[in-house]
C-alpha positions in Angstrom: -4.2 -3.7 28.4 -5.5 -1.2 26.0 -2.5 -1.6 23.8 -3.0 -5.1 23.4 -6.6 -4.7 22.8 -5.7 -2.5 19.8 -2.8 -5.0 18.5 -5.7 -8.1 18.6 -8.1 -5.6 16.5 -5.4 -4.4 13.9 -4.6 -8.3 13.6 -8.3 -9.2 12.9 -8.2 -6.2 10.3 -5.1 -6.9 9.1 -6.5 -11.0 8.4 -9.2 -9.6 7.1 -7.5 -7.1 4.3 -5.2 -10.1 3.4 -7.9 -12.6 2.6 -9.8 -9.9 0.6 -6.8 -9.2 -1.8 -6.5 -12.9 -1.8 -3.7 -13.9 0.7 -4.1 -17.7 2.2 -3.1 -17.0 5.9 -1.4 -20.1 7.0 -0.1 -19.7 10.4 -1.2 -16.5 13.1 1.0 -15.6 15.8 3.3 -17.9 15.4 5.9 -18.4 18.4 9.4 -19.9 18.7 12.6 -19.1 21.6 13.6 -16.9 19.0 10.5 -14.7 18.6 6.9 -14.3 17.4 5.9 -13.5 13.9 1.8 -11.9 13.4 0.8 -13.4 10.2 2.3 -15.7 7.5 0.4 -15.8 4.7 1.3 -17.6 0.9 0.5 -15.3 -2.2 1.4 -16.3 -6.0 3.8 -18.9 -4.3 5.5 -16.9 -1.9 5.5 -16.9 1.5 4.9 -13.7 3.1 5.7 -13.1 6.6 4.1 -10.1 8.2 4.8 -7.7 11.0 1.1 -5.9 12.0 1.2 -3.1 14.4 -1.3 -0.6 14.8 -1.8 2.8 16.3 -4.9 4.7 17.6 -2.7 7.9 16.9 0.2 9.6 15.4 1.5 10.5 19.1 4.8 8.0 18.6 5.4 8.1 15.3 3.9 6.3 12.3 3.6 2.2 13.5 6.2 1.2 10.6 8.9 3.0 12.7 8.2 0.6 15.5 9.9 -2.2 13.1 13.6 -1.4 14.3 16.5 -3.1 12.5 16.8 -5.2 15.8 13.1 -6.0 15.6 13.7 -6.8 11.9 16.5 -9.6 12.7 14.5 -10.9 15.2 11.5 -11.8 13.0 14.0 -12.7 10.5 15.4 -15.2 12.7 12.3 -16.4 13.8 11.0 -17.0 9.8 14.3 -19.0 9.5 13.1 -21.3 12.6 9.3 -21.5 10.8 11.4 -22.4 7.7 13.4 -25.2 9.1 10.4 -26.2 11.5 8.2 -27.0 8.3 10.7 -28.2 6.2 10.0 -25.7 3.3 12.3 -25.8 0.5 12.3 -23.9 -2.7 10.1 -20.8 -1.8 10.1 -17.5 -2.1 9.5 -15.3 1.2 9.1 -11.5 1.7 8.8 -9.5 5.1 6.3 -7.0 5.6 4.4 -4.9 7.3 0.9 -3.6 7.8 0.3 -0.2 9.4 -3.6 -0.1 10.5 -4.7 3.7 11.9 -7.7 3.2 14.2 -9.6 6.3 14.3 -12.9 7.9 12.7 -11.4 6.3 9.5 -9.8 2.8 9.7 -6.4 3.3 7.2 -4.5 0.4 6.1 -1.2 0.4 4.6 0.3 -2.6 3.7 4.5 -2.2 3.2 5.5 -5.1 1.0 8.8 -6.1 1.0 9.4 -3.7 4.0 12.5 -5.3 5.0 15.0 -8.1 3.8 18.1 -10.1 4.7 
């Protein structure tokens, strides 16, 4: 329960940080069979799918290291399905991902282009 508690709170932030560098967030949380994708967002054009996860501590690692290559195809695959779902043609897309650190400090570190195809 905590855990998921901490995922909705980095997404807020996460939101949050993208509108201030001027993302337009266009879908959250978005769910297929395939998979689930956090927040997909459209900057200069491009669509930007993004992987949140955030970490109260260091204890498992840093929360980029959470994005495995199997968790990458999987929200790879599931971008192809939000693709074909809304009929987008002749876009750009990029995958990445933003670490948020809860602690005294709130860090966020925003990985563009974190992963591709």
């Amino acid at each position: 329960m905590k855990s998921k508690i901490t995922g909705i709170i980095g997404e807020k932030l996460a939101v949050n940080y993208l509108i201030k560098n001027n993302y337009k967030i266009i879908e959250r949380n978005f769910k297929c069979k395939l998979g689930e994708i956090d927040i997909i967002a459209v900057i200069d054009d491009i669509i930007v799918f993004i992987e949140v996860k955030t970490r109260r501590n260091s204890n498992y690692g840093y929360p980029y290291e959470a994005v495995t290559v199997d968790k990458q195809q999987k929200i790879i695959k599931t971008a192809y399905s939000y693709i074909k779902l809304k009929k987008i043609v002749n876009k750009q897309y990029r995958f990445d991902i933003i670490e948020i650190f809860l602690g005294k400090d709130i860090k966020i570190n925003h990985i563009q282009n974190a992963f591709w195809i």
